[in-house]
N, CA, C and O atoms as CSV, one atom per row, in Angstrom:
chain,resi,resn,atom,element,x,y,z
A,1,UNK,N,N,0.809,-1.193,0.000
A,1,UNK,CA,C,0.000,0.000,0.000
A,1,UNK,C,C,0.859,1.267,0.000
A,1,UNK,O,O,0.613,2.231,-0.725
A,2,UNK,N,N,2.058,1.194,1.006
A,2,UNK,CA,C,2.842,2.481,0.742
A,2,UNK,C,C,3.313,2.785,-0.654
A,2,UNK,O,O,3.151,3.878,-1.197
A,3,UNK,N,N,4.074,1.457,-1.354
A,3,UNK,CA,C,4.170,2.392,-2.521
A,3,UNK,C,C,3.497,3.000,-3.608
A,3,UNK,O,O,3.866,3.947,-4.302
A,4,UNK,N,N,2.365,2.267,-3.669
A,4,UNK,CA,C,0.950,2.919,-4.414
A,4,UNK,C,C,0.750,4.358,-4.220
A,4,UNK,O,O,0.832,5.213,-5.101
A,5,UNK,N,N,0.402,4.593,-2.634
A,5,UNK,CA,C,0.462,6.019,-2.436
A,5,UNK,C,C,1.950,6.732,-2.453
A,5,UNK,O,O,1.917,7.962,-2.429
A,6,UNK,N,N,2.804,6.325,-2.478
A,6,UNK,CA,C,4.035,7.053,-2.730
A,6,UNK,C,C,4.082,7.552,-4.016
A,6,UNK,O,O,4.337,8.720,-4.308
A,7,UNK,N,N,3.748,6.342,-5.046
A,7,UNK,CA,C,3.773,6.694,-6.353
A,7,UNK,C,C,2.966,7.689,-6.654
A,7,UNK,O,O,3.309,8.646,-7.348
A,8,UNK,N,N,1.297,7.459,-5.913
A,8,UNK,CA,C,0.523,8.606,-6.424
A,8,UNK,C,C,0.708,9.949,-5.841
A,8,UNK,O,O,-0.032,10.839,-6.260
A,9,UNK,N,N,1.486,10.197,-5.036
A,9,UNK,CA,C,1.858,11.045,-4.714
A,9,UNK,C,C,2.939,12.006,-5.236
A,9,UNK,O,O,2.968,13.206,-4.962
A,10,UNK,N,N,3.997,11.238,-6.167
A,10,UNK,CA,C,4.633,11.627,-6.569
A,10,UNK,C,C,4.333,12.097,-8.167
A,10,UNK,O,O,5.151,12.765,-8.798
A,11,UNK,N,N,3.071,11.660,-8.714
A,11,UNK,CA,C,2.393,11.616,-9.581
A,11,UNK,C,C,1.899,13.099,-9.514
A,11,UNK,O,O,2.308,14.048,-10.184
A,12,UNK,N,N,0.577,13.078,-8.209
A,12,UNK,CA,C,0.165,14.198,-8.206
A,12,UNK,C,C,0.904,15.810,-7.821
A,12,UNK,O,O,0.283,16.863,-7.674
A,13,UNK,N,N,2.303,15.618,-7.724
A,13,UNK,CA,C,3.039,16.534,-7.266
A,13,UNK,C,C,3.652,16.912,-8.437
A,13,UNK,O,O,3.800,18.122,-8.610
A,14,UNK,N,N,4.256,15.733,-9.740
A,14,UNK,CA,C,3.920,16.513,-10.887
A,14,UNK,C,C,3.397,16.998,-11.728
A,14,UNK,O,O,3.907,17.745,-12.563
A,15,UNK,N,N,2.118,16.608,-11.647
A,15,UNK,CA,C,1.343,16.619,-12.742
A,15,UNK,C,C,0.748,18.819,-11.972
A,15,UNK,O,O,0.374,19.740,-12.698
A,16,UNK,N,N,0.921,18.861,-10.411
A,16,UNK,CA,C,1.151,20.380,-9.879
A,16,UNK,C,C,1.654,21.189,-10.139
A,16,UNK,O,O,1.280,22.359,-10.211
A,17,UNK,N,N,3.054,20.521,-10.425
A,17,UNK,CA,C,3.994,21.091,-11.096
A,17,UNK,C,C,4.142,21.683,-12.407
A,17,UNK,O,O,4.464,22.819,-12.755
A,18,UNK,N,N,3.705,20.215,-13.314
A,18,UNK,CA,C,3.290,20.722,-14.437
A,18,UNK,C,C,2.164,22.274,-14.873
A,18,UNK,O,O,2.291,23.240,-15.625
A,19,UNK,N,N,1.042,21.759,-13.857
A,19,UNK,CA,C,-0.059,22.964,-14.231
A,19,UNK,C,C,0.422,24.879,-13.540
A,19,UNK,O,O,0.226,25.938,-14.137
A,20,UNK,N,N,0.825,24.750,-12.666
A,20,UNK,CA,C,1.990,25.644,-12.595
A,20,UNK,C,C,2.571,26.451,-13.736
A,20,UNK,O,O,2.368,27.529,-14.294
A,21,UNK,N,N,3.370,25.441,-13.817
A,21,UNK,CA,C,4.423,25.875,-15.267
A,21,UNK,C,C,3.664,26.335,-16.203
A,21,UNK,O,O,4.178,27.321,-16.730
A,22,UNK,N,N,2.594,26.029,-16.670
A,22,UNK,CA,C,1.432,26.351,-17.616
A,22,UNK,C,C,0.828,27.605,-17.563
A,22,UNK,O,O,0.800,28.382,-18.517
A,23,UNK,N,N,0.473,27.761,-16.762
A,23,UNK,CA,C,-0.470,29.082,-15.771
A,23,UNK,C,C,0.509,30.221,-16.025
A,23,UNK,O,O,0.164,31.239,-16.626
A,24,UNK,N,N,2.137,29.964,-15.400
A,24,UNK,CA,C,2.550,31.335,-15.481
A,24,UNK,C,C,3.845,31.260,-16.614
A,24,UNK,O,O,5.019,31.074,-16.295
A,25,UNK,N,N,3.355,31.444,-17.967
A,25,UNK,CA,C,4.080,30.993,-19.004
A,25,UNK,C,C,4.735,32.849,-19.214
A,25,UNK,O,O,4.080,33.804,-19.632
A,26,UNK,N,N,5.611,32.844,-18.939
A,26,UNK,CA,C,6.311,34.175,-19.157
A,26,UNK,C,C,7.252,34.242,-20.479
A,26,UNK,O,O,7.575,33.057,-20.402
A,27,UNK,N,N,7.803,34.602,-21.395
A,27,UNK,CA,C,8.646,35.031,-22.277
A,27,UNK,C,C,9.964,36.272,-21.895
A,27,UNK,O,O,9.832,37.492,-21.797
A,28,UNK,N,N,11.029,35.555,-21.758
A,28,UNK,CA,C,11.704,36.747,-21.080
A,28,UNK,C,C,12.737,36.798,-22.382
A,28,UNK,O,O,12.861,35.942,-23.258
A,29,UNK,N,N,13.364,37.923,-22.257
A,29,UNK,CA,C,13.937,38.818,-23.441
A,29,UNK,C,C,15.195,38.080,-22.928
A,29,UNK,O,O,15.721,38.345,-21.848
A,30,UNK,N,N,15.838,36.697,-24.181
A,30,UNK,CA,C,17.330,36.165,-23.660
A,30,UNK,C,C,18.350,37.090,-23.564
A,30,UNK,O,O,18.920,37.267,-24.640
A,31,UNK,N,N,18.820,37.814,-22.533
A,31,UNK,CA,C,19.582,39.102,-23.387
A,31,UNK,C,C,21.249,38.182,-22.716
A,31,UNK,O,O,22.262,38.802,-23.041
A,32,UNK,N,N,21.480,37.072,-22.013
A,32,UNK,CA,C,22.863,36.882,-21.571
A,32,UNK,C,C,22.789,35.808,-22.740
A,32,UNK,O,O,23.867,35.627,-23.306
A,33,UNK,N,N,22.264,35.444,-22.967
A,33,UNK,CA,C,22.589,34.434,-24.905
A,33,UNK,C,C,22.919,35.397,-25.209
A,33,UNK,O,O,24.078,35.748,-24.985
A,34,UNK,N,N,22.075,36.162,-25.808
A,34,UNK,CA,C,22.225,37.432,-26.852
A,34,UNK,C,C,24.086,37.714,-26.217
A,34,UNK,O,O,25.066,37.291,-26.831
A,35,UNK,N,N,24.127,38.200,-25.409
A,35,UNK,CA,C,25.459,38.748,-24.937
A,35,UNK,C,C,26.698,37.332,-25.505
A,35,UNK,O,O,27.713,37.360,-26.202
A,36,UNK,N,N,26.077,36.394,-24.897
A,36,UNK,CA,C,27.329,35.177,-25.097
A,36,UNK,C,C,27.459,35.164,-26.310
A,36,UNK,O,O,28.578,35.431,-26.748
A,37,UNK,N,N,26.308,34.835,-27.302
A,37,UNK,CA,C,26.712,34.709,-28.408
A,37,UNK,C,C,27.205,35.481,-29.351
A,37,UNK,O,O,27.645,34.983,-30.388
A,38,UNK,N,N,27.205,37.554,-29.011
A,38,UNK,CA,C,27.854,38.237,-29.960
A,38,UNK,C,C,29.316,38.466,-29.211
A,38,UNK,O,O,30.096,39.050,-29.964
A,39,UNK,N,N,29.797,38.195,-28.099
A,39,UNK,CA,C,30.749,38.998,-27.083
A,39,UNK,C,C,32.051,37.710,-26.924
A,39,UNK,O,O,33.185,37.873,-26.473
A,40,UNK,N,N,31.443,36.455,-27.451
A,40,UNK,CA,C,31.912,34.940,-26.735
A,40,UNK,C,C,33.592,35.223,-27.258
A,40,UNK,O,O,34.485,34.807,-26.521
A,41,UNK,N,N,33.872,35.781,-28.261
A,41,UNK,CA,C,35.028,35.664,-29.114
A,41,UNK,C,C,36.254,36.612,-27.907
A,41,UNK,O,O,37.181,36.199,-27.211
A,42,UNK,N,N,35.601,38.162,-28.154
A,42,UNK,CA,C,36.073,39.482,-27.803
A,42,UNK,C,C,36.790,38.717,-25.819
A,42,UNK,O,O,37.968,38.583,-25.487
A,43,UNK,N,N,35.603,38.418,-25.022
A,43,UNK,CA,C,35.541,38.010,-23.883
A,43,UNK,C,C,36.815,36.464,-23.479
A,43,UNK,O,O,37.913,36.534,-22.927
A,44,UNK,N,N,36.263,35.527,-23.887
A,44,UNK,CA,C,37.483,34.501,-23.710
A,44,UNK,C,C,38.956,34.061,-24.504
A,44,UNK,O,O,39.984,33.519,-24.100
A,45,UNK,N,N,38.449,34.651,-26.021
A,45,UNK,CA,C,39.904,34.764,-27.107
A,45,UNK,C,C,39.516,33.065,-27.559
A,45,UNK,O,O,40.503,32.402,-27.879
A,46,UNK,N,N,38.245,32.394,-27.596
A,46,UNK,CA,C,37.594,30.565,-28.130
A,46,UNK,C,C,36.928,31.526,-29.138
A,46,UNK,O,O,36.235,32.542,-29.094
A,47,UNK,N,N,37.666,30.425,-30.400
A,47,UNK,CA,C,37.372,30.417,-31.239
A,47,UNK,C,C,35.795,29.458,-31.419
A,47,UNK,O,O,35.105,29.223,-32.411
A,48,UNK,N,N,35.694,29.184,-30.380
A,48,UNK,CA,C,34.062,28.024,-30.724
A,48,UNK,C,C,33.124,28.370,-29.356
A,48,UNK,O,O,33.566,28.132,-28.232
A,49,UNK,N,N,32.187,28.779,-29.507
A,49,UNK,CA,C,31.333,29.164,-28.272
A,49,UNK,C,C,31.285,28.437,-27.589
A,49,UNK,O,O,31.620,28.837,-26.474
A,50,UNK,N,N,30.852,26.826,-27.663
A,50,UNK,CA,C,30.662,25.895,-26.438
A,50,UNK,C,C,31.762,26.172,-25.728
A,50,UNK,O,O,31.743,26.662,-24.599
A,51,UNK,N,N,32.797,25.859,-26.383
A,51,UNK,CA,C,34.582,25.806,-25.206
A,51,UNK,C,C,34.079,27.165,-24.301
A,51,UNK,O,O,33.868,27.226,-23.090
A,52,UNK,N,N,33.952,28.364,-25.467
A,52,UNK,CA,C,34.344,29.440,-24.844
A,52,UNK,C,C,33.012,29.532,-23.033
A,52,UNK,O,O,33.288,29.997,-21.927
A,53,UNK,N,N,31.948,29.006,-23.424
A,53,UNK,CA,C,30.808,28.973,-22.159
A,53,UNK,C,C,31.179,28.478,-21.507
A,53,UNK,O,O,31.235,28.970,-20.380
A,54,UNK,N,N,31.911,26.611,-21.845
A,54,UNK,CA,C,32.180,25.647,-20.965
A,54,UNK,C,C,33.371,25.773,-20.106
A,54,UNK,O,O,33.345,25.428,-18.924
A,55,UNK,N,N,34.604,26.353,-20.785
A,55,UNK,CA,C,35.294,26.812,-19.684
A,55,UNK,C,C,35.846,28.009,-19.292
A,55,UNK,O,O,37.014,28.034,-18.903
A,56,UNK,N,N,35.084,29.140,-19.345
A,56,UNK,CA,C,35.075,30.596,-19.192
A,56,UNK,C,C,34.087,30.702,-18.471
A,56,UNK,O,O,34.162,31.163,-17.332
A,57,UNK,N,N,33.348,30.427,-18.838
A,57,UNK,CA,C,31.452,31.559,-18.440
A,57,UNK,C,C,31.173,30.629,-17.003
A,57,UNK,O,O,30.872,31.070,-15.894
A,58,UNK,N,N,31.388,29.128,-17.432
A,58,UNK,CA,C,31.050,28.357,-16.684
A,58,UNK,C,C,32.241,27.737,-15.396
A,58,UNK,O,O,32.159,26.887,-14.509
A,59,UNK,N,N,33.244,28.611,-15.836
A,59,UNK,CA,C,34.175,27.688,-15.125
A,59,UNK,C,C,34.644,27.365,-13.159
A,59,UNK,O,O,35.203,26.540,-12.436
A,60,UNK,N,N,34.006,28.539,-13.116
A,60,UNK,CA,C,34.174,28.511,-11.388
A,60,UNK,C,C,32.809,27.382,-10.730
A,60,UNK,O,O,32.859,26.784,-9.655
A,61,UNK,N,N,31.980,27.351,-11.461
A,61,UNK,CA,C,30.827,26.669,-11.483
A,61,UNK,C,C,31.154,24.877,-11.622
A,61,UNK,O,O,30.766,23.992,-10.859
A,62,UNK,N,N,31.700,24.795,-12.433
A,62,UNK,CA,C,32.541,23.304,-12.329
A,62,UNK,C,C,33.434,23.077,-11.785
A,62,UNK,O,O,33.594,21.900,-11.458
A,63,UNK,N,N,34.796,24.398,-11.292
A,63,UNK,CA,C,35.533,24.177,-10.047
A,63,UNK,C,C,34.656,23.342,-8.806
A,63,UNK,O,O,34.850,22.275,-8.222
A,64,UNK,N,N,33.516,24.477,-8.716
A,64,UNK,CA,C,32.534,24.129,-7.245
A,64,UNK,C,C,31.984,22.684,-7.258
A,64,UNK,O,O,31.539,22.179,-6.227
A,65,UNK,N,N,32.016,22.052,-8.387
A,65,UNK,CA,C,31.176,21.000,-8.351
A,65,UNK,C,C,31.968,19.926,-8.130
A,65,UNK,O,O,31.471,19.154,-7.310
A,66,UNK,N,N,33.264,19.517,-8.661
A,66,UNK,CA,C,34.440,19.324,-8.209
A,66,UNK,C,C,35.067,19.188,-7.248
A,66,UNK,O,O,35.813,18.230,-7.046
A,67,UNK,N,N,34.847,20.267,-6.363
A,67,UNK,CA,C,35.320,20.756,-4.924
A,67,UNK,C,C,34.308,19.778,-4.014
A,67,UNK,O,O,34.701,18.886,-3.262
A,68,UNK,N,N,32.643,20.225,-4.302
A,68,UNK,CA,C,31.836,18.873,-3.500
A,68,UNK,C,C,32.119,17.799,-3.834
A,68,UNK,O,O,32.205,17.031,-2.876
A,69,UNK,N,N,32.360,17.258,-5.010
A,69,UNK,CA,C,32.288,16.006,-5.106
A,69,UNK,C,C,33.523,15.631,-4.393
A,69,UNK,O,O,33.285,14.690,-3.636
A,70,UNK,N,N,34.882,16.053,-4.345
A,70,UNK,CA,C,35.792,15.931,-3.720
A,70,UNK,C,C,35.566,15.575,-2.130
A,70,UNK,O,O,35.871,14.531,-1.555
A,71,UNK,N,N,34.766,17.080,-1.441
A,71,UNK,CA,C,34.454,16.619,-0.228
A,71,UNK,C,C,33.638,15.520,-0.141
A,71,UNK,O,O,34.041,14.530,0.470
A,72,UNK,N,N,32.432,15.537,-0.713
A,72,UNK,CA,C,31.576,14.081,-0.664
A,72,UNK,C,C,32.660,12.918,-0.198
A,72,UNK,O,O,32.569,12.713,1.012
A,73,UNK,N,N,33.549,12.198,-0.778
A,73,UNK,CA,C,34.336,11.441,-1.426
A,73,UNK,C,C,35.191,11.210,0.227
A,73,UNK,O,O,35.347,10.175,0.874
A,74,UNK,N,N,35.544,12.368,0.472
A,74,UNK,CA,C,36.651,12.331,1.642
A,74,UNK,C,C,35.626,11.967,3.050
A,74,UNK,O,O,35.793,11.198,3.996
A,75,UNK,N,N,34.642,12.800,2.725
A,75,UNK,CA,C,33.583,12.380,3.812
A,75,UNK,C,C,33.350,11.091,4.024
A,75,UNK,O,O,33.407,10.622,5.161
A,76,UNK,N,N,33.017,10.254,2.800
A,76,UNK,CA,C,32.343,8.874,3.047
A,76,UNK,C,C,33.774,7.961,3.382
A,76,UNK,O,O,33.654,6.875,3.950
A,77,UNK,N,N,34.979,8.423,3.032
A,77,UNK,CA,C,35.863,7.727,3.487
A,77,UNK,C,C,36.405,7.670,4.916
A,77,UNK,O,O,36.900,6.672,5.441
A,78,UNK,N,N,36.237,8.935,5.504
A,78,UNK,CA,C,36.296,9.437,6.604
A,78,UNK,C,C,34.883,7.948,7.479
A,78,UNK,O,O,35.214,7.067,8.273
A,79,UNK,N,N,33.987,8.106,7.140
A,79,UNK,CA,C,33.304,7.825,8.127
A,79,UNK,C,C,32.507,5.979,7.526
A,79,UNK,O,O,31.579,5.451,8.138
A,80,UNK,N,N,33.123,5.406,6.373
A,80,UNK,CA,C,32.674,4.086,6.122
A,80,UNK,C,C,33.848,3.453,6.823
A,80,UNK,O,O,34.951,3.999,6.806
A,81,UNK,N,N,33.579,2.043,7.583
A,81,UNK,CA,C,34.576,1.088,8.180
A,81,UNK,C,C,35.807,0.587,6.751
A,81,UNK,O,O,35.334,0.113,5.718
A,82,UNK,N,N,36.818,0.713,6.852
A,82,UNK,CA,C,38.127,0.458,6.212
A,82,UNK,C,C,37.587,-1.355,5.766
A,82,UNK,O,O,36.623,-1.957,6.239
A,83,UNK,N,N,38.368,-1.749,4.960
A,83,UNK,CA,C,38.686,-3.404,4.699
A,83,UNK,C,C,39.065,-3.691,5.983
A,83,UNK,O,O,38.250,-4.278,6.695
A,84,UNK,N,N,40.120,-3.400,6.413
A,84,UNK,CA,C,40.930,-4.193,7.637
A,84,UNK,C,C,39.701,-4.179,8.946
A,84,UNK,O,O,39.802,-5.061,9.799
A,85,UNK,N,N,38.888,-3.450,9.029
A,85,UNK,CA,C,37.812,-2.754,10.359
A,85,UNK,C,C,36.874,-4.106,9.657
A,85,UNK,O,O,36.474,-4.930,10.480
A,86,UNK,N,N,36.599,-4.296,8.514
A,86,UNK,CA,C,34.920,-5.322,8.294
A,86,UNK,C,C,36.036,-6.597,8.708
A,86,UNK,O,O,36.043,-6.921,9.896
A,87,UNK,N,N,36.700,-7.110,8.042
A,87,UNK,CA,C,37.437,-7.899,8.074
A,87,UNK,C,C,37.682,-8.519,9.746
A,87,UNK,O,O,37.414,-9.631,10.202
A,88,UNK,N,N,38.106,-7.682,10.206
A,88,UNK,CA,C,38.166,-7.824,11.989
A,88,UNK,C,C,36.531,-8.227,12.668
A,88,UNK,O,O,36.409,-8.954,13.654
A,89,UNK,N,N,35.381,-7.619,11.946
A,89,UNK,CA,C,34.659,-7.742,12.524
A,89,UNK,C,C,33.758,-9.087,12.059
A,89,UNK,O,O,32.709,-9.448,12.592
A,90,UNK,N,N,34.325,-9.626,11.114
A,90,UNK,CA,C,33.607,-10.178,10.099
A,90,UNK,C,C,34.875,-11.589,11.184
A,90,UNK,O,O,34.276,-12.566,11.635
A,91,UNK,N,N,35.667,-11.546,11.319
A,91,UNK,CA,C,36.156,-13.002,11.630
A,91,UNK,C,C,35.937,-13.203,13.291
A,91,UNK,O,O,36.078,-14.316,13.799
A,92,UNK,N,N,35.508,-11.788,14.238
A,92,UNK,CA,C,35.411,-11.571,15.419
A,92,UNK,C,C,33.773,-12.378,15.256
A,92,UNK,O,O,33.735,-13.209,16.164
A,93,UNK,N,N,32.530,-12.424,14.496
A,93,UNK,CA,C,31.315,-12.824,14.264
A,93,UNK,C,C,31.269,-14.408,13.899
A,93,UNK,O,O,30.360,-15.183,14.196
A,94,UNK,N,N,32.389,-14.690,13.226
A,94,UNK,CA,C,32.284,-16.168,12.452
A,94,UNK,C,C,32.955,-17.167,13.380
A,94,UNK,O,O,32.529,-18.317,13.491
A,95,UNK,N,N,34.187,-16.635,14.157
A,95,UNK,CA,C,35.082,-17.159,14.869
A,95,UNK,C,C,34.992,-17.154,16.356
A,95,UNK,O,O,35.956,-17.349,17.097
A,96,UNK,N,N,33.424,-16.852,16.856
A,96,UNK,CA,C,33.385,-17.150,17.942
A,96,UNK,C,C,33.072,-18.431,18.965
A,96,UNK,O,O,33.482,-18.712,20.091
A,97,UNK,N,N,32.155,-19.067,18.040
A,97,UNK,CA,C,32.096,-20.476,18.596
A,97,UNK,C,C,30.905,-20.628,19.124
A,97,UNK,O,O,29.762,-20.706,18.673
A,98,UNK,N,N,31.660,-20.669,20.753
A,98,UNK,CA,C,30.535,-21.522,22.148
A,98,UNK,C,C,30.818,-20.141,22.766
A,98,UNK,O,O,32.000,-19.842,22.935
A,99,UNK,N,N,29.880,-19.290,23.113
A,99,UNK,CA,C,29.429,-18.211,23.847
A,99,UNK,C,C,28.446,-17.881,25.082
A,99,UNK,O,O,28.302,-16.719,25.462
Protein backbone atom coordinates (compact mmCIF):
# COMPACT_ATOMS: atom_id res chain seq x y z
CA UNK A 1 0.00 0.00 0.00
CA UNK A 2 2.84 2.48 0.74
CA UNK A 3 4.17 2.39 -2.52
CA UNK A 4 0.95 2.92 -4.41
CA UNK A 5 0.46 6.02 -2.44
CA UNK A 6 4.04 7.05 -2.73
CA UNK A 7 3.77 6.69 -6.35
CA UNK A 8 0.52 8.61 -6.42
CA UNK A 9 1.86 11.05 -4.71
CA UNK A 10 4.63 11.63 -6.57
CA UNK A 11 2.39 11.62 -9.58
CA UNK A 12 0.16 14.20 -8.21
CA UNK A 13 3.04 16.53 -7.27
CA UNK A 14 3.92 16.51 -10.89
CA UNK A 15 1.34 16.62 -12.74
CA UNK A 16 1.15 20.38 -9.88
CA UNK A 17 3.99 21.09 -11.10
CA UNK A 18 3.29 20.72 -14.44
CA UNK A 19 -0.06 22.96 -14.23
CA UNK A 20 1.99 25.64 -12.59
CA UNK A 21 4.42 25.88 -15.27
CA UNK A 22 1.43 26.35 -17.62
CA UNK A 23 -0.47 29.08 -15.77
CA UNK A 24 2.55 31.34 -15.48
CA UNK A 25 4.08 30.99 -19.00
CA UNK A 26 6.31 34.17 -19.16
CA UNK A 27 8.65 35.03 -22.28
CA UNK A 28 11.70 36.75 -21.08
CA UNK A 29 13.94 38.82 -23.44
CA UNK A 30 17.33 36.16 -23.66
CA UNK A 31 19.58 39.10 -23.39
CA UNK A 32 22.86 36.88 -21.57
CA UNK A 33 22.59 34.43 -24.90
CA UNK A 34 22.23 37.43 -26.85
CA UNK A 35 25.46 38.75 -24.94
CA UNK A 36 27.33 35.18 -25.10
CA UNK A 37 26.71 34.71 -28.41
CA UNK A 38 27.85 38.24 -29.96
CA UNK A 39 30.75 39.00 -27.08
CA UNK A 40 31.91 34.94 -26.73
CA UNK A 41 35.03 35.66 -29.11
CA UNK A 42 36.07 39.48 -27.80
CA UNK A 43 35.54 38.01 -23.88
CA UNK A 44 37.48 34.50 -23.71
CA UNK A 45 39.90 34.76 -27.11
CA UNK A 46 37.59 30.56 -28.13
CA UNK A 47 37.37 30.42 -31.24
CA UNK A 48 34.06 28.02 -30.72
CA UNK A 49 31.33 29.16 -28.27
CA UNK A 50 30.66 25.89 -26.44
CA UNK A 51 34.58 25.81 -25.21
CA UNK A 52 34.34 29.44 -24.84
CA UNK A 53 30.81 28.97 -22.16
CA UNK A 54 32.18 25.65 -20.96
CA UNK A 55 35.29 26.81 -19.68
CA UNK A 56 35.07 30.60 -19.19
CA UNK A 57 31.45 31.56 -18.44
CA UNK A 58 31.05 28.36 -16.68
CA UNK A 59 34.17 27.69 -15.12
CA UNK A 60 34.17 28.51 -11.39
CA UNK A 61 30.83 26.67 -11.48
CA UNK A 62 32.54 23.30 -12.33
CA UNK A 63 35.53 24.18 -10.05
CA UNK A 64 32.53 24.13 -7.24
CA UNK A 65 31.18 21.00 -8.35
CA UNK A 66 34.44 19.32 -8.21
CA UNK A 67 35.32 20.76 -4.92
CA UNK A 68 31.84 18.87 -3.50
CA UNK A 69 32.29 16.01 -5.11
CA UNK A 70 35.79 15.93 -3.72
CA UNK A 71 34.45 16.62 -0.23
CA UNK A 72 31.58 14.08 -0.66
CA UNK A 73 34.34 11.44 -1.43
CA UNK A 74 36.65 12.33 1.64
CA UNK A 75 33.58 12.38 3.81
CA UNK A 76 32.34 8.87 3.05
CA UNK A 77 35.86 7.73 3.49
CA UNK A 78 36.30 9.44 6.60
CA UNK A 79 33.30 7.82 8.13
CA UNK A 80 32.67 4.09 6.12
CA UNK A 81 34.58 1.09 8.18
CA UNK A 82 38.13 0.46 6.21
CA UNK A 83 38.69 -3.40 4.70
CA UNK A 84 40.93 -4.19 7.64
CA UNK A 85 37.81 -2.75 10.36
CA UNK A 86 34.92 -5.32 8.29
CA UNK A 87 37.44 -7.90 8.07
CA UNK A 88 38.17 -7.82 11.99
CA UNK A 89 34.66 -7.74 12.52
CA UNK A 90 33.61 -10.18 10.10
CA UNK A 91 36.16 -13.00 11.63
CA UNK A 92 35.41 -11.57 15.42
CA UNK A 93 31.31 -12.82 14.26
CA UNK A 94 32.28 -16.17 12.45
CA UNK A 95 35.08 -17.16 14.87
CA UNK A 96 33.39 -17.15 17.94
CA UNK A 97 32.10 -20.48 18.60
CA UNK A 98 30.53 -21.52 22.15
CA UNK A 99 29.43 -18.21 23.85
Amino acid sequence: MKPLLSALFVLTAFIAVVLITYQHDESLDPTLYKYMIVRFEEDTAAHNAIAAILLNYRMYDTMFEALILLTAIIGMKQFLPSAQELKSVETTDSGGGDE
